[in-house]
The first five atom37 places (N, CA, C, CB, O) and aatype in JSON, in Angstrom:
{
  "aatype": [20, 20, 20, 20, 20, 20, 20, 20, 20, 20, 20, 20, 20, 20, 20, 20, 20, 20, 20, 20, 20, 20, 20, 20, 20, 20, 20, 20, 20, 20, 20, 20, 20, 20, 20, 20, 20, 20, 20, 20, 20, 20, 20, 20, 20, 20, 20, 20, 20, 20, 20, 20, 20, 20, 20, 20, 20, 20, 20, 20, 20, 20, 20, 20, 20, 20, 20, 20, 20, 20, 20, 20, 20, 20, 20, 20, 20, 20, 20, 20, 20, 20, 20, 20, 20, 20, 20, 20, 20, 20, 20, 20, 20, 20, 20, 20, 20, 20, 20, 20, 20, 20, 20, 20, 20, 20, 20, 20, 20, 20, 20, 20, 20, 20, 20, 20],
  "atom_mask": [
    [1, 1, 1, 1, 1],
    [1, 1, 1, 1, 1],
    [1, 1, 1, 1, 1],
    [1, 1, 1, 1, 1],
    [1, 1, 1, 1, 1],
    [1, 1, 1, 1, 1],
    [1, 1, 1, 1, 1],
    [1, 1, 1, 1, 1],
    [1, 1, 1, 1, 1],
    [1, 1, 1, 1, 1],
    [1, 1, 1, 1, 1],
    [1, 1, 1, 1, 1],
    [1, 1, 1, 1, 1],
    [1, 1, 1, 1, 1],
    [1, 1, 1, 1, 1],
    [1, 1, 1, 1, 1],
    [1, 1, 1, 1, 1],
    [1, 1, 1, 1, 1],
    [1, 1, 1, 1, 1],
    [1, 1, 1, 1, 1],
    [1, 1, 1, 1, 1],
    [1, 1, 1, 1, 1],
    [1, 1, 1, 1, 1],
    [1, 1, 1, 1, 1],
    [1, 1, 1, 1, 1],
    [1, 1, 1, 1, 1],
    [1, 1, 1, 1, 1],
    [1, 1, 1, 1, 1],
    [1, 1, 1, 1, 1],
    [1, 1, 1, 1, 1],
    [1, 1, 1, 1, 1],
    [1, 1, 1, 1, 1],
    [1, 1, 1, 1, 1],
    [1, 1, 1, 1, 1],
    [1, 1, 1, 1, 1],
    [1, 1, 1, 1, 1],
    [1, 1, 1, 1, 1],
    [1, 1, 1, 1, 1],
    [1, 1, 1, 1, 1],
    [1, 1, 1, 1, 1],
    [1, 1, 1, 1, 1],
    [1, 1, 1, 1, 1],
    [1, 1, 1, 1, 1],
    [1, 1, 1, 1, 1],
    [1, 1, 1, 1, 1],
    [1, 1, 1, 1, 1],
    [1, 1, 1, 1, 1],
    [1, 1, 1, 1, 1],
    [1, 1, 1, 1, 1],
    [1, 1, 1, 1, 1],
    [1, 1, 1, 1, 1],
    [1, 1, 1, 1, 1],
    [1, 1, 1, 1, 1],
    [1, 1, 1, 1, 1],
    [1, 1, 1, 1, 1],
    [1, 1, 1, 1, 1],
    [1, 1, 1, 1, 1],
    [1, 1, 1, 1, 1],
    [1, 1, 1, 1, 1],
    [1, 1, 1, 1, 1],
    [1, 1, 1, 1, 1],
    [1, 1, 1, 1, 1],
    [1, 1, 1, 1, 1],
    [1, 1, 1, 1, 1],
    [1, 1, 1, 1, 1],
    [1, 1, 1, 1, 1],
    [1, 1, 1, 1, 1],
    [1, 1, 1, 1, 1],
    [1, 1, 1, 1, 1],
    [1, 1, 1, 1, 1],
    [1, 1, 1, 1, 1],
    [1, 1, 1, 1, 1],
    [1, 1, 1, 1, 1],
    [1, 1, 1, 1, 1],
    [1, 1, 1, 1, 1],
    [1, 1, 1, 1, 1],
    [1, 1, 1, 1, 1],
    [1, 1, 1, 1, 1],
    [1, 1, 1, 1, 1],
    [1, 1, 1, 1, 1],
    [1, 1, 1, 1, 1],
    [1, 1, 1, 1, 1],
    [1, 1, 1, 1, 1],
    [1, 1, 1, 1, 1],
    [1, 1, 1, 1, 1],
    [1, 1, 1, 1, 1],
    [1, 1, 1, 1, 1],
    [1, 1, 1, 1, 1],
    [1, 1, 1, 1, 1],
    [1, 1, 1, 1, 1],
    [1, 1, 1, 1, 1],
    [1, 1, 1, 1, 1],
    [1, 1, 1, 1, 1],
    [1, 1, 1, 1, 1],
    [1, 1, 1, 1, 1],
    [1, 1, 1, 1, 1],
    [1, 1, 1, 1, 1],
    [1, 1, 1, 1, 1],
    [1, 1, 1, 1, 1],
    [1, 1, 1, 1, 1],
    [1, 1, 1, 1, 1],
    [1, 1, 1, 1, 1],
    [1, 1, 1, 1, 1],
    [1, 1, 1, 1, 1],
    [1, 1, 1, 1, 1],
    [1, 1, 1, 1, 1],
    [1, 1, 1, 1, 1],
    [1, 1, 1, 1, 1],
    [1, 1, 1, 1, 1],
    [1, 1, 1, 1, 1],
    [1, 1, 1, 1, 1],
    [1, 1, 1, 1, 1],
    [1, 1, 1, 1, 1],
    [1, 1, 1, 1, 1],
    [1, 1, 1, 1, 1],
    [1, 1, 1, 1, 1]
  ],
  "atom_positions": [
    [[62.24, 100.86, 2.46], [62.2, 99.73, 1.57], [60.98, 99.85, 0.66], [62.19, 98.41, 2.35], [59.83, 100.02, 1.06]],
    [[61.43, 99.73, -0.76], [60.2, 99.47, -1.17], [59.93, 98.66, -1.91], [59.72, 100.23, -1.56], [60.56, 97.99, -2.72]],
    [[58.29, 98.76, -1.4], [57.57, 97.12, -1.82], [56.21, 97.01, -2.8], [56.98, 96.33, -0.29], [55.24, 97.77, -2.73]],
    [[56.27, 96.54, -3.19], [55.36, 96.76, -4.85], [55.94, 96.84, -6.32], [54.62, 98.17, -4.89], [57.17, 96.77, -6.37]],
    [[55.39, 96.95, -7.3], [55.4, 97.32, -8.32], [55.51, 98.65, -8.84], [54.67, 96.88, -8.59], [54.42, 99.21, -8.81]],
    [[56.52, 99.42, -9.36], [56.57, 100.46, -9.3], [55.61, 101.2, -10.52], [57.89, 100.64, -9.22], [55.65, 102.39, -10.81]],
    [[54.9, 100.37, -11.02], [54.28, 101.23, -12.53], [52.85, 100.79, -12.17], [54.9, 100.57, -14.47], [51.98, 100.85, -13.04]],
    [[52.42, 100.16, -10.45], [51.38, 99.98, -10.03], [51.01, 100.78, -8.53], [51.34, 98.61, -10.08], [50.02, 101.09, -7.87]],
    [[52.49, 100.88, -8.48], [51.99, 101.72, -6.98], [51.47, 103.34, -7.17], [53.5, 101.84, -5.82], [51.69, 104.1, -8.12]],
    [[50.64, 103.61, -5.81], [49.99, 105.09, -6.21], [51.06, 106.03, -5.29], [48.03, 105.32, -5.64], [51.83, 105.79, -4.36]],
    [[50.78, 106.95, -5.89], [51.83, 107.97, -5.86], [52.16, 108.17, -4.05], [51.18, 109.55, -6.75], [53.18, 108.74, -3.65]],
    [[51.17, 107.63, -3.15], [51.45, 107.77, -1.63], [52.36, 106.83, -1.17], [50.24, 107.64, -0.78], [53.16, 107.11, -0.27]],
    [[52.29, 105.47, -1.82], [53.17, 104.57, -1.69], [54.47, 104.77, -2.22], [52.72, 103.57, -2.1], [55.43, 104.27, -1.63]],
    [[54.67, 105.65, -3.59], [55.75, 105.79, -3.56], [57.02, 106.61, -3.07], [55.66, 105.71, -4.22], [58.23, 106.47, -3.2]],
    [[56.03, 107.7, -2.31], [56.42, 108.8, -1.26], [57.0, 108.31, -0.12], [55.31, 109.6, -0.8], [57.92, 108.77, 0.55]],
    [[55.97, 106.73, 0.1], [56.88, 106.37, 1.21], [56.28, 107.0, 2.98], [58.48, 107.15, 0.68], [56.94, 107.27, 3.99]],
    [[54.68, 107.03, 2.68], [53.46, 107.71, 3.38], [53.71, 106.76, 4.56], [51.78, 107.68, 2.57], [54.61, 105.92, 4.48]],
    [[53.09, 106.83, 5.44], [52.9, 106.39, 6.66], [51.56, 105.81, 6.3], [53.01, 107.46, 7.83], [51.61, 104.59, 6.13]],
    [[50.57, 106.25, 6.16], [49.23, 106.33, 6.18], [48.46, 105.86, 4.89], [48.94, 107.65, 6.48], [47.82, 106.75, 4.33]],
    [[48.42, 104.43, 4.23], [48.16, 104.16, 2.89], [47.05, 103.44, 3.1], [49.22, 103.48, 2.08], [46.99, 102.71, 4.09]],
    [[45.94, 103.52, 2.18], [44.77, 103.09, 3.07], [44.25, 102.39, 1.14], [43.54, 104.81, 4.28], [44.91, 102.43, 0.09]],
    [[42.76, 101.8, 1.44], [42.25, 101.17, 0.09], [42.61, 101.74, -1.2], [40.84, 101.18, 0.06], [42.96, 101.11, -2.2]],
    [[42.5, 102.91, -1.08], [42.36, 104.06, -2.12], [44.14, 103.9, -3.15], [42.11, 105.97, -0.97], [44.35, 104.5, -4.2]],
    [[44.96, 103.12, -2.59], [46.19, 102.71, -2.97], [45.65, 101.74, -3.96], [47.17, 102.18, -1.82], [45.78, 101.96, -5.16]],
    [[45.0, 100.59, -3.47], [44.55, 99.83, -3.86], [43.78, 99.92, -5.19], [44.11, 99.52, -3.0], [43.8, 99.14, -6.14]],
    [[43.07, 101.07, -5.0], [42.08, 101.34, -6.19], [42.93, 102.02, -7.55], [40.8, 102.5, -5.61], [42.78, 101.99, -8.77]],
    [[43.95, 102.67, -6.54], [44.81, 103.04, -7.54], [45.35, 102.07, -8.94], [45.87, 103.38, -6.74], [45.24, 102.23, -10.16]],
    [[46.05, 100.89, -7.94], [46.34, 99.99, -8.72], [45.8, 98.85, -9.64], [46.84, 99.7, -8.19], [46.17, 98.02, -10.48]],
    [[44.46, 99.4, -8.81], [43.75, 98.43, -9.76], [43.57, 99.43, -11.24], [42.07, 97.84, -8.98], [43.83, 98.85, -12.29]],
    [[43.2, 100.62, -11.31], [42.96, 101.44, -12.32], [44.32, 101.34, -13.41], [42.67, 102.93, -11.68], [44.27, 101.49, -14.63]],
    [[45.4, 101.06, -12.67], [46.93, 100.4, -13.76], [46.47, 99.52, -14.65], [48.27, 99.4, -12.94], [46.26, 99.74, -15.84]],
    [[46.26, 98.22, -13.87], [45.76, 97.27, -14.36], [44.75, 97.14, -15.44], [45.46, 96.82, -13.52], [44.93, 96.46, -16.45]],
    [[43.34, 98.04, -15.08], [42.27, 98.36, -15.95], [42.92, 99.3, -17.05], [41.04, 99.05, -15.15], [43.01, 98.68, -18.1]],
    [[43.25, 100.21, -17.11], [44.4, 101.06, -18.13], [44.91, 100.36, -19.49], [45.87, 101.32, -17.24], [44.77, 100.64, -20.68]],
    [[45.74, 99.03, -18.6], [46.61, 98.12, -19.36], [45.79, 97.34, -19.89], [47.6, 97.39, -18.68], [46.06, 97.17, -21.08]],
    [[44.82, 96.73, -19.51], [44.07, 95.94, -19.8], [42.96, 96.51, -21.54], [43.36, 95.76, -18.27], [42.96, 95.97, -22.64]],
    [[42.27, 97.62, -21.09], [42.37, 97.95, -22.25], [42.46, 98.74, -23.25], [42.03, 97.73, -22.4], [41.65, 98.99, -24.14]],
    [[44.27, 99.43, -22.92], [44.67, 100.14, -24.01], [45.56, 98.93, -24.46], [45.36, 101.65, -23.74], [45.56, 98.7, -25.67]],
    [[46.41, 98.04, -23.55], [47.35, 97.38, -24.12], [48.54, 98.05, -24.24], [46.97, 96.97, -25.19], [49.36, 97.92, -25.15]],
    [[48.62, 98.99, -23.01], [49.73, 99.43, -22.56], [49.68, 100.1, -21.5], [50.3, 100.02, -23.31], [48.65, 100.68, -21.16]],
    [[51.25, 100.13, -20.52], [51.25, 100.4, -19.01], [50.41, 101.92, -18.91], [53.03, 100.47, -18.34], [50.15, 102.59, -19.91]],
    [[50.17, 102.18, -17.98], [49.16, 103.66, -17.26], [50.95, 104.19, -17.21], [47.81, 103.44, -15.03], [51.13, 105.07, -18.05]],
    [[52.08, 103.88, -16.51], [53.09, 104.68, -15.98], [54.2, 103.73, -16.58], [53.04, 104.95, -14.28], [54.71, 102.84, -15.89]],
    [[54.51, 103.91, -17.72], [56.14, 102.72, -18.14], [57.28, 103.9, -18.4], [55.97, 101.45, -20.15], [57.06, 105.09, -18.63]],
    [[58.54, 103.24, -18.3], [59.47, 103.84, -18.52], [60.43, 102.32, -18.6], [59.71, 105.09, -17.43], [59.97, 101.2, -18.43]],
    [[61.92, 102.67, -18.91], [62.66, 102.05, -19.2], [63.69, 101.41, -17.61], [63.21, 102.89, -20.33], [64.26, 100.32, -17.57]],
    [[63.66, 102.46, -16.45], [63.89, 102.39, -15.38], [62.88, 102.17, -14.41], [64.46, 103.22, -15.23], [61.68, 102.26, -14.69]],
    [[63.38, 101.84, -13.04], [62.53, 102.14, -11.93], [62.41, 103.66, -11.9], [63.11, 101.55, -10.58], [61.48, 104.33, -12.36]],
    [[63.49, 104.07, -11.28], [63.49, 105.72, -11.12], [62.35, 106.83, -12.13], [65.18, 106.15, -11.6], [61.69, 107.82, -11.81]],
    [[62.52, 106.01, -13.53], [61.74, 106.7, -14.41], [59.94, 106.78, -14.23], [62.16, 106.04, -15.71], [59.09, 107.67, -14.35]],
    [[59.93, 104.96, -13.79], [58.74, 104.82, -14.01], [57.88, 105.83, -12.0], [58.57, 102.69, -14.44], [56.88, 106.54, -11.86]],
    [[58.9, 105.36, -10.98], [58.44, 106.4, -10.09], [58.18, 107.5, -10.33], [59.03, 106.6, -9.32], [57.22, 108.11, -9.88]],
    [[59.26, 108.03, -11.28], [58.96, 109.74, -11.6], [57.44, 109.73, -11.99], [59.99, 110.5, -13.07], [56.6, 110.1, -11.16]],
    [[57.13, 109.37, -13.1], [56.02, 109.31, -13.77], [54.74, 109.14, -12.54], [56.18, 108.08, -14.88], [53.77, 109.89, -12.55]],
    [[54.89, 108.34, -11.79], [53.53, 107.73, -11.18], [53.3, 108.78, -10.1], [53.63, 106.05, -10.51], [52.2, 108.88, -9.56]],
    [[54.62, 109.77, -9.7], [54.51, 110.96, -9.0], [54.37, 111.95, -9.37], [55.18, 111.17, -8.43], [53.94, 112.67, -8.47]],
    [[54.61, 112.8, -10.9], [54.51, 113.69, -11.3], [53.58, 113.76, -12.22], [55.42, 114.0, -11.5], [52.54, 114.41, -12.22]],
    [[54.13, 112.86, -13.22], [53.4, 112.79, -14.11], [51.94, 112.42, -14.49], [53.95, 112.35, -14.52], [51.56, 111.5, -13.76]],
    [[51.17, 112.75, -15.22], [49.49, 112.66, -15.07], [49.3, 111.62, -16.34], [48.48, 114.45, -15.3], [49.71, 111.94, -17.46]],
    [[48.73, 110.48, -16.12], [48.73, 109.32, -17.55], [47.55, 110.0, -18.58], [48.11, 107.3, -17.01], [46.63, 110.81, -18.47]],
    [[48.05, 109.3, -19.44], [47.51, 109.78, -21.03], [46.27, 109.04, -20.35], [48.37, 109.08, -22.88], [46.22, 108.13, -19.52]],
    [[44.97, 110.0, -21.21], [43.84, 109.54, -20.88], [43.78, 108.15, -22.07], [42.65, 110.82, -20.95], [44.2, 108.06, -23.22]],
    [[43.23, 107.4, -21.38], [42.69, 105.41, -22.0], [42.38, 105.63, -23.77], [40.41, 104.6, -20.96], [42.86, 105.04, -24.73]],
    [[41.12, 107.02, -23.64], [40.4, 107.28, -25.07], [41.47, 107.9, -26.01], [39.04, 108.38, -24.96], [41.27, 107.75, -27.21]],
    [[42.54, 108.54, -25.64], [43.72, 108.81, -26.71], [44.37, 107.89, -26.91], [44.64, 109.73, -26.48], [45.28, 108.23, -27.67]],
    [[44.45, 106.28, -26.51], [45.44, 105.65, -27.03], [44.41, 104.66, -28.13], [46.46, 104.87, -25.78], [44.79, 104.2, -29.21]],
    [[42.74, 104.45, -27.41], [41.69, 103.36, -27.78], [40.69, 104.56, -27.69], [41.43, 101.81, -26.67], [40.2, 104.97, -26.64]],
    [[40.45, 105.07, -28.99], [39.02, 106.2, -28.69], [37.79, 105.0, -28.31], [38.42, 107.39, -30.54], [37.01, 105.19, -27.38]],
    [[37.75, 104.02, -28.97], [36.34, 103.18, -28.39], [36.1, 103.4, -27.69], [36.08, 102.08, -28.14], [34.89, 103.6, -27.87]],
    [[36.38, 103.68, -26.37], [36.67, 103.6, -24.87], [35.59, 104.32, -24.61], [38.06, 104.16, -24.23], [35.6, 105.49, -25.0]],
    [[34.47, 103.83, -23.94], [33.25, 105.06, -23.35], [34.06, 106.16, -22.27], [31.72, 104.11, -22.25], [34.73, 106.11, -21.24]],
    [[33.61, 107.01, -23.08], [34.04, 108.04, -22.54], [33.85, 108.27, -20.33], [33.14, 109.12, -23.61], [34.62, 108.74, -19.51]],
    [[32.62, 107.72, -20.21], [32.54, 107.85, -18.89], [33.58, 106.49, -18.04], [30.83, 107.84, -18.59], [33.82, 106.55, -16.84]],
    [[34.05, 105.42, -18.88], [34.69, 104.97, -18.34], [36.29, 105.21, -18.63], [34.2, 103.97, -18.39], [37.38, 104.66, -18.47]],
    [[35.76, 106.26, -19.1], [37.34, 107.0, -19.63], [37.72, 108.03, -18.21], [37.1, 108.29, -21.49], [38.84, 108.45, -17.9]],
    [[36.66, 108.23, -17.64], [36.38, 109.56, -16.83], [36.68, 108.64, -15.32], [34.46, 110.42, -17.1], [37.31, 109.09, -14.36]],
    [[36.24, 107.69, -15.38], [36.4, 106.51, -14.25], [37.73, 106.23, -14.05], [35.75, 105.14, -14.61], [38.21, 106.22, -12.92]],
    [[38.41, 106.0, -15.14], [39.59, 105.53, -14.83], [40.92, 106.86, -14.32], [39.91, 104.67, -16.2], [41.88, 106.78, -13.55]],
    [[40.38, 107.99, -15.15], [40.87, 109.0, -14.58], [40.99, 109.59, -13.12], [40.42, 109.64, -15.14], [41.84, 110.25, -12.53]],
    [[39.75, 109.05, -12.8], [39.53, 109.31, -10.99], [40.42, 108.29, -10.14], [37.7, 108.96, -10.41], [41.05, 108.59, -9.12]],
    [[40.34, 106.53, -10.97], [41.33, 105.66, -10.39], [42.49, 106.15, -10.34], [41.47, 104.55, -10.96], [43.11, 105.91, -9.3]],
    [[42.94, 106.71, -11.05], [44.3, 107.26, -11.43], [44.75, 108.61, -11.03], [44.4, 107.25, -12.77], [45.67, 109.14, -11.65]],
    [[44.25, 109.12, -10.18], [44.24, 110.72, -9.79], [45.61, 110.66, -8.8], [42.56, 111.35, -8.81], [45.72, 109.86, -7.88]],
    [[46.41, 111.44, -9.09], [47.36, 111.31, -7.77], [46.65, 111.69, -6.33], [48.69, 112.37, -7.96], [47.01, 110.97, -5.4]],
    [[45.7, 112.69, -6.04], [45.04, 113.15, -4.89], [44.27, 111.61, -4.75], [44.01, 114.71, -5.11], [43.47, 111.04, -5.5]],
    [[44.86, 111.25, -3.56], [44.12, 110.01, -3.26], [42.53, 110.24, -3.05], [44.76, 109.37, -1.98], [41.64, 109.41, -3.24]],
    [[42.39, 111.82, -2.51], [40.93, 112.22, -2.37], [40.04, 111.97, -3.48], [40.82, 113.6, -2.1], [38.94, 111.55, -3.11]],
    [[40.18, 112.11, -4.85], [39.76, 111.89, -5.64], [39.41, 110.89, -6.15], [40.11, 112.27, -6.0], [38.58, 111.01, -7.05]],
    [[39.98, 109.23, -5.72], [39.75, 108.49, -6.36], [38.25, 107.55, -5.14], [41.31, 107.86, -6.87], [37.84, 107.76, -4.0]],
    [[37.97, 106.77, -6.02], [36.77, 105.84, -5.45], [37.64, 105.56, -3.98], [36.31, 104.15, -6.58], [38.85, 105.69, -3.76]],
    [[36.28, 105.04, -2.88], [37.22, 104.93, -1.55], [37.8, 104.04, -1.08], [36.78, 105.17, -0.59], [38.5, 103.98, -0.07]],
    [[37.37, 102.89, -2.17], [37.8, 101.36, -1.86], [37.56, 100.48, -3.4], [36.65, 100.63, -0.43], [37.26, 100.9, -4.51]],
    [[37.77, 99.41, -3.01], [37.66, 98.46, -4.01], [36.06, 98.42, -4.79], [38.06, 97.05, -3.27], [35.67, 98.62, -5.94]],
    [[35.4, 98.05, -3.46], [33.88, 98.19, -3.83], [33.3, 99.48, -4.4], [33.08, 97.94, -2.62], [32.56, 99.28, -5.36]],
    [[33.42, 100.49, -4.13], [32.98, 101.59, -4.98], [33.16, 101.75, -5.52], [32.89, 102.36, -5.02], [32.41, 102.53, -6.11]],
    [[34.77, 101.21, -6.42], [35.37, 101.12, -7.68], [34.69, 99.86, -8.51], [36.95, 100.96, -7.46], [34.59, 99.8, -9.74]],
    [[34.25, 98.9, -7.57], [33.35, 97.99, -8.36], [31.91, 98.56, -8.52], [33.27, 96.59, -7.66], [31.41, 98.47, -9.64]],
    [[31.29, 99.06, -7.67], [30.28, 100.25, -8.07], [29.85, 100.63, -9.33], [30.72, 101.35, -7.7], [29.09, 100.32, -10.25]],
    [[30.66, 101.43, -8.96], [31.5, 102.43, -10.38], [31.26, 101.79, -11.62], [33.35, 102.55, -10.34], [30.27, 101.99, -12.32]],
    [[32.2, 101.02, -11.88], [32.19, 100.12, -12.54], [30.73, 99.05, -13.14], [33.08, 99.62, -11.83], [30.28, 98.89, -14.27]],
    [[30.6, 98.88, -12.72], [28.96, 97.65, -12.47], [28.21, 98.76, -13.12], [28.12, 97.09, -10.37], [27.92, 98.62, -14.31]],
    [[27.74, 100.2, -12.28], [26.99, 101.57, -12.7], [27.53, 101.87, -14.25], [27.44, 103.0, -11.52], [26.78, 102.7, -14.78]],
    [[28.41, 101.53, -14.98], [28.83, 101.83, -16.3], [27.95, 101.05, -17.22], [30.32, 101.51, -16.52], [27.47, 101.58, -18.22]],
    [[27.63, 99.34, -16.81], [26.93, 98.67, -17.28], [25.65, 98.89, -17.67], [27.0, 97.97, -16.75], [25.48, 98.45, -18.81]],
    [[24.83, 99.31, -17.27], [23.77, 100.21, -17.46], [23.46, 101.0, -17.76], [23.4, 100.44, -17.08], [22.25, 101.21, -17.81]],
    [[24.77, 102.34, -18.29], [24.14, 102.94, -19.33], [23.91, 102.67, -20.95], [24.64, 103.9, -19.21], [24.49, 101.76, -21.55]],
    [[23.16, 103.43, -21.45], [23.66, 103.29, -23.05], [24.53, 103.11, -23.73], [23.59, 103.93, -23.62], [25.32, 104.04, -23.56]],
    [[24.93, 102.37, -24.5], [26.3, 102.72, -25.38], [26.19, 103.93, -26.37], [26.72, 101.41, -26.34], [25.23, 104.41, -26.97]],
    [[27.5, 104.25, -26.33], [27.78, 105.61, -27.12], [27.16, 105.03, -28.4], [29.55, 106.19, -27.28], [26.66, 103.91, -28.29]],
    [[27.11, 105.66, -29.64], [27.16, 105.33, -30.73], [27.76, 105.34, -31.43], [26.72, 105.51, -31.09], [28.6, 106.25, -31.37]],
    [[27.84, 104.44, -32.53], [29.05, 103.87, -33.01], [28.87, 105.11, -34.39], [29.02, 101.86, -33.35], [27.9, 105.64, -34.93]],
    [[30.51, 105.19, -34.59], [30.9, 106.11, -36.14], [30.35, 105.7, -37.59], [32.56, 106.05, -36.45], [31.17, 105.39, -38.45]],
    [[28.86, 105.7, -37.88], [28.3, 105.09, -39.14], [29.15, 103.45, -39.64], [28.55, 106.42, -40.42], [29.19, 102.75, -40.65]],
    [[29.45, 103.43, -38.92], [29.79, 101.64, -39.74], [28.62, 100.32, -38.93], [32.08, 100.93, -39.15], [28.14, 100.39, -37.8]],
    [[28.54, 99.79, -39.42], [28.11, 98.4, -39.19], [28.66, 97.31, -38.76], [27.77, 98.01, -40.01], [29.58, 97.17, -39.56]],
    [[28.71, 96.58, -38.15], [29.23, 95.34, -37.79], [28.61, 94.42, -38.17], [29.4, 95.14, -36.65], [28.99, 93.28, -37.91]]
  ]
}
């Protein structure tokens, strides 16, 4: 049976794993962060079937090709949320808030000669 969101679940959940631990979690939260701000899904398709394919095979467009603004290291962040190797991604929620929080403090990139 499956249970979730299919354009949020990580690729272990949709395998249908025995063994799904935070790192699912972090997964889905990195959907969410994705969507949030490119303003479009990490894994969409027109089907279920499609959008599983995708969240199992397929590797999402990096955040900075759809929104170059995007700091690049939290471009690099979200890529790790989003890694199918669950090894790869942060180990829980909190280290993904970490993560996250640790972005706050660096510099901002600089902006392309315009002014605001």
């Amino acid at each position: 049976m499956l249970i979730g969101t299919p354009g949020y679940m990580a690729p272990e959940q949709a395998r249908g794993e025995a063994s799904i631990d935070a790192r699912a979690d972090v997964f889905s939260l990195g959907c969410v962060l994705f969507e949030c701000l490119t303003g479009e899904p990490a894994f969409g398709g027109q089907h279920v079937a499609a959008i599983l394919t995708k969240v199992l095979l397929e590797e999402t467009r990096r955040a900075r090709s759809v929104r170059p603004a995007i700091p690049e290291l939290l471009d690099e962040l979200l890529r790790r949320m989003l890694s199918k190797q669950r090894e790869e991604r942060p180990i829980d929620g909190q280290a993904a808030a970490t993560a996250l929080h640790a972005l706050q403090r660096l510099p901002s990139e600089p902006r392309s000669g315009r002014r605001r």
